[in-house]
N, C-alpha and C positions, 0 to 999 in steps of 0.2 A: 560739357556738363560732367560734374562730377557723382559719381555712385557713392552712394549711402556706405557704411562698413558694413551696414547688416549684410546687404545686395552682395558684398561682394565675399563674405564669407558663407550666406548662403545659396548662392547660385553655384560654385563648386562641390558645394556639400550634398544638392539635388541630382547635379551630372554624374557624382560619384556613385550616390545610391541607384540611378534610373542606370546608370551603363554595367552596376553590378547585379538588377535586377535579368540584363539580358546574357547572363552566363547560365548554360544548362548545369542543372545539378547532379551531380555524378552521384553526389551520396545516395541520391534516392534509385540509382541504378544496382541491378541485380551485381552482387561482384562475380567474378570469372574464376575459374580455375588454371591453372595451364594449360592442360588439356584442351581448353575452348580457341587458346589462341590460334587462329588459320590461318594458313598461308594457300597460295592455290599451287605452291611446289609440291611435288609428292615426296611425301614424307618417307624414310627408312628408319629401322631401327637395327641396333648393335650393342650389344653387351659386353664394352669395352675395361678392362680391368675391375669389373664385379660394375659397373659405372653402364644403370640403361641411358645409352648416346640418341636421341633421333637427328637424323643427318638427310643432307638430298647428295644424291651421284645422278650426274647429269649421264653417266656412261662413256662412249665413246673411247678410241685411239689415242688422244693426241695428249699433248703434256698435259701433266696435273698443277690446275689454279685451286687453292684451298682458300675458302672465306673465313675468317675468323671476327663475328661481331663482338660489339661493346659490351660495357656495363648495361644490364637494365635492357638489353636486345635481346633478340632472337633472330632464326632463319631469314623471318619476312625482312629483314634491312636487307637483305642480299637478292631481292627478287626481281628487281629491274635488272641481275647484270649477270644472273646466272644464264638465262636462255643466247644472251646478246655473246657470251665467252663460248659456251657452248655451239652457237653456231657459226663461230669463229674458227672450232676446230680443234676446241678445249675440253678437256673433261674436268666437271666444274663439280668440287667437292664443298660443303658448306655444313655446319651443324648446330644445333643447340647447345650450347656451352653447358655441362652439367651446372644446376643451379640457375639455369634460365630455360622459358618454355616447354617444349613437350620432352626435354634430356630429366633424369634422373638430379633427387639431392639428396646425395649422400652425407653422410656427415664426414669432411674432409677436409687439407687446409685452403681450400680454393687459392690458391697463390698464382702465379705465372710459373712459377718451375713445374707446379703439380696441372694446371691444365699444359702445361707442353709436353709433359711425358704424356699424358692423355691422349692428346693428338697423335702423338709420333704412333701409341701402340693401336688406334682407331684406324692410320695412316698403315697400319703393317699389317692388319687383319683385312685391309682393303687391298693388300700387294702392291703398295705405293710407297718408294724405297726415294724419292725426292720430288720436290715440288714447289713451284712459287706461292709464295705467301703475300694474301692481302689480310691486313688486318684495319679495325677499324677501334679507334680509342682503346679500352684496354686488351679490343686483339692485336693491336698492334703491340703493345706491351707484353702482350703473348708471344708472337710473331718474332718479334727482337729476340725474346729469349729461346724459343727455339733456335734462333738463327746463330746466335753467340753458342748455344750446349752442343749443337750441331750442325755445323755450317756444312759440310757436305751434304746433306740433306734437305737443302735449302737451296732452289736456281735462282730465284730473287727474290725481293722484297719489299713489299708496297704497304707504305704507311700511311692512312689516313688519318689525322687530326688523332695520333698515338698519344697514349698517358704514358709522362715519365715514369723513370724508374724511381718513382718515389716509394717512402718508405710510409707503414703507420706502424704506430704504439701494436702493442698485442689488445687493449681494450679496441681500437678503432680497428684492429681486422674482427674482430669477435664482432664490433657490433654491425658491421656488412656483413659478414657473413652470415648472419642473423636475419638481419632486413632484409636484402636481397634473394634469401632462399626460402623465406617460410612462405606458405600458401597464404594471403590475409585477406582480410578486408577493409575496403576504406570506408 
């Protein structure tokens, strides 16, 4: 048996509205600040080259593991694997990249050279003269470039699903750096 055209144009058109009707609407949700974002890590803060840093130090002796998240991340990506390194044996450092979550946004060139000097001078007010690196997307882009400006500074290096070393125009760094930093609302 064959269906109608109507039938079969509008019985897709009905699944589309009824399975669009069961998405929660974000718009009508209060927006957030940074500040609100939680992690159940405890949080630190440091005032790394005029730049307010919040960061976790698990503490401990043993080598230093540094987390470095992505674009558009914070801390909490890193929270299944800080306690699991740490009671491994590790002192497990991890931060808010300025320009994501509870860190500072200054007005800067947010590039990978400028958050690695960052790091390095976050990493020396902490008394931590080398350390393995994991990064994750563009900490790993991070992480490489640390590791290339300074490789004696650097015991390993663990890339997770890194962004190339690609380039943008100056309007598409402007306009991340734009997006990605201001407080908004959707």
């Amino acid at each position: 048996m064959r269906r109608s055209p109507l039938i079969r144009l509008i019985l897709p058109l009905a699944l589309g509205l009824t399975a669009s009707a069961c998405v929660p609407r974000y718009a009508e949700l209060p927006p957030m600040s940074p500040a609100e974002l939680t992690t159940p890590l405890p949080i630190q803060r440091a005032v790394v080259n005029g730049v307010n840093v919040a960061y976790v130090d698990s503490g401990g002796e043993g080598e230093v593991i540094v987390l470095i998240h992505g674009l558009s991340s914070t801390i909490g990506f890193w929270e299944r694997q800080v306690q699991p390194l740490a009671a491994a044996g590790y002192r497990v450092l991890a931060l808010d990249l300025p320009g994501f979550g509870a860190s500072g946004r200054p007005d800067a060139p947010y590039t990978p050279p400028w958050y690695a000097e960052l790091i390095r001078a976050w990493l020396d007010g902490l008394g931590v003269s080398s350390a393995h690196l994991i990064g994750h997307s563009m900490g790993g882009q991070i992480a490489m470039t640390m590791a290339l400006e300074t490789p004696d500074r650097v015991q390993s290096l663990i890339l997770s699903a890194p962004a190339g070393i690609e380039r943008f125009t100056p309007g598409e760094g402007d306009w991340m750096k734009t997006y990605w930093t201001e407080t908004r609302t959707l």
